[in-house]
C-alpha positions in Angstrom: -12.7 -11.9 10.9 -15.6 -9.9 9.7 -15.5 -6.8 7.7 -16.8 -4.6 10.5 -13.9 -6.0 12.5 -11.5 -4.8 9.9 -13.2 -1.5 9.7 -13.0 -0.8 13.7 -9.6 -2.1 13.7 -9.0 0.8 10.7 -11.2 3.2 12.4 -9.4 3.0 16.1 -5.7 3.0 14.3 -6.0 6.1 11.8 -8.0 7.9 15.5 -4.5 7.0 17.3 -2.6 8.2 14.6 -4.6 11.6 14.1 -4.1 12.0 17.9 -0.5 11.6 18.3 0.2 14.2 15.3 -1.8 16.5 17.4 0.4 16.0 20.0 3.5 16.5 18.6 1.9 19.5 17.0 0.8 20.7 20.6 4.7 19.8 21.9 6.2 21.7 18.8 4.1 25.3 20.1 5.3 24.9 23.3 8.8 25.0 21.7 8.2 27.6 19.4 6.0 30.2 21.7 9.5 30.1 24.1 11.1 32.9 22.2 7.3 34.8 22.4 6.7 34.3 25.7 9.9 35.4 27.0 9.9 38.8 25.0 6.1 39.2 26.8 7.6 38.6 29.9 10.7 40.7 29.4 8.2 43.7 28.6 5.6 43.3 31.1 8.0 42.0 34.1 10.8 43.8 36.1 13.7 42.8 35.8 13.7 40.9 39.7 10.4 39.4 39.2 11.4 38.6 35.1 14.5 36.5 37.1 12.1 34.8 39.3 9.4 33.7 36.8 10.9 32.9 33.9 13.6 30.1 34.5 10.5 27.6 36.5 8.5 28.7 33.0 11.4 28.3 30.6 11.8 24.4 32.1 8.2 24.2 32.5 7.6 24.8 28.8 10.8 22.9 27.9 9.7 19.8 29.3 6.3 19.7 28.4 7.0 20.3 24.8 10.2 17.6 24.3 7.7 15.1 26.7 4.5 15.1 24.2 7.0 14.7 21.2 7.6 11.3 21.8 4.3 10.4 23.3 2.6 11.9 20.2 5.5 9.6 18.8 4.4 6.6 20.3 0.5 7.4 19.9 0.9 7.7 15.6 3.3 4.8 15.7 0.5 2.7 17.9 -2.1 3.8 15.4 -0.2 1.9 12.9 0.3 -1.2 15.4 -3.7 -1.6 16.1 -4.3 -1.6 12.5 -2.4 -4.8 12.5 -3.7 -5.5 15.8 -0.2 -5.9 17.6 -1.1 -6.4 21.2 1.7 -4.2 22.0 0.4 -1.2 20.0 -3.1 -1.6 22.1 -1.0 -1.4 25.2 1.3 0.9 24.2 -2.0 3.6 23.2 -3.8 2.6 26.6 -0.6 3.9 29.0 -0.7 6.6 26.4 -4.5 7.0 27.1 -3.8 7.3 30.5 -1.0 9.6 30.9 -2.8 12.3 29.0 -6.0 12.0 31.2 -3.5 12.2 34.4 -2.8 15.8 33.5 -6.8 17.7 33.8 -7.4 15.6 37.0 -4.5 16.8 38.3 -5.1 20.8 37.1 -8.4 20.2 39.0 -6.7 18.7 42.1 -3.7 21.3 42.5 -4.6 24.5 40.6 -6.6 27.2 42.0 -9.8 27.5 40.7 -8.7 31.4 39.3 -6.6 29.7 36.9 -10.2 27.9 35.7 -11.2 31.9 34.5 -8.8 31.9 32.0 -10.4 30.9 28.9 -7.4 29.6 27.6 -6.4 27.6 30.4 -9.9 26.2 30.1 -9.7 25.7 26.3 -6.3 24.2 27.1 -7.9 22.0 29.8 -10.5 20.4 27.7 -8.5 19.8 24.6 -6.2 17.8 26.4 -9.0 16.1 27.7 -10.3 15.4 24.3 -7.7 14.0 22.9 -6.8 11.4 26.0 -10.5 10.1 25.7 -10.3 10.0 22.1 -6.9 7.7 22.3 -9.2 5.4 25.1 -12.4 5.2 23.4 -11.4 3.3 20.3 -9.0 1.4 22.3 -11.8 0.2 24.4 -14.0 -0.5 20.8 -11.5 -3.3 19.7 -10.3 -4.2 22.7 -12.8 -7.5 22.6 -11.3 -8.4 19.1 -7.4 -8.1 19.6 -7.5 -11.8 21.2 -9.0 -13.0 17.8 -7.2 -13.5 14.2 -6.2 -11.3 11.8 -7.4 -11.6 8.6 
């Protein structure tokens, strides 16, 4: 196996591993803006429309954040894997891959387009977007290669 084999293998692995700490990081701030977002609301919200809004955004926000911990999880630990180039590690990043670039096609299919004036709805939109084809991209690189020996 060529040096320049080695080096994509390296290259795709520490880009998996970058990507999952930024998303645990993004899961952790969905956690820890909670407490934040609730005082906002609290201020800016009677108290009817405070009991209307904030228990679909308290589960909302729960979810989302404990769901990308362990799929930032699994991406860094399948940066590891394709660095080895374990088959399952390639796998493992390409459902990863996948289930981040679900989430802007589906803000574009079921969000109205208001939300899109937001700039950090937008700025939320595109990272995400980002980061899924910047797991797929160096999964598609070595993808040729994992069938091959290690050396």
């Amino acid at each position: 196996m060529t040096t320049e084999v080695n080096k994509r293998f390296r290259v795709c692995g520490n880009v998996l591993k970058i990507e999952g700490i930024l998303l645990l990081v993004v899961g952790i701030i969905h956690l820890i803006v909670i407490p934040l977002m609730k005082s906002t609301f609290v201020r800016q919200l009677t108290v009817p429309d405070f009991n209307t809004i904030w228990p679909p955004f308290l589960l909302n926000h729960l979810l989302v954040g404990l769901l990308l911990i362990p799929l930032g999880l699994t991406t860094l630990y399948a940066g590891h894997g394709v660095i080895n180039r374990e088959r399952w590690a390639h796998r493992v990043g390409l459902i990863n891959a996948a289930t981040v670039l679900c989430l802007p096609v589906i803000l574009v299919m079921v969000m109205e387009r208001r939300y899109f004036e937001a700039v950090p709805f937008v700025a939320a939109s595109v990272l995400v977007t980002i980061i899924g084809l910047s797991i797929l991209w160096p999964l598609l690189w070595v993808r040729k290669d994992f069938g091959k020996g290690r050396n």
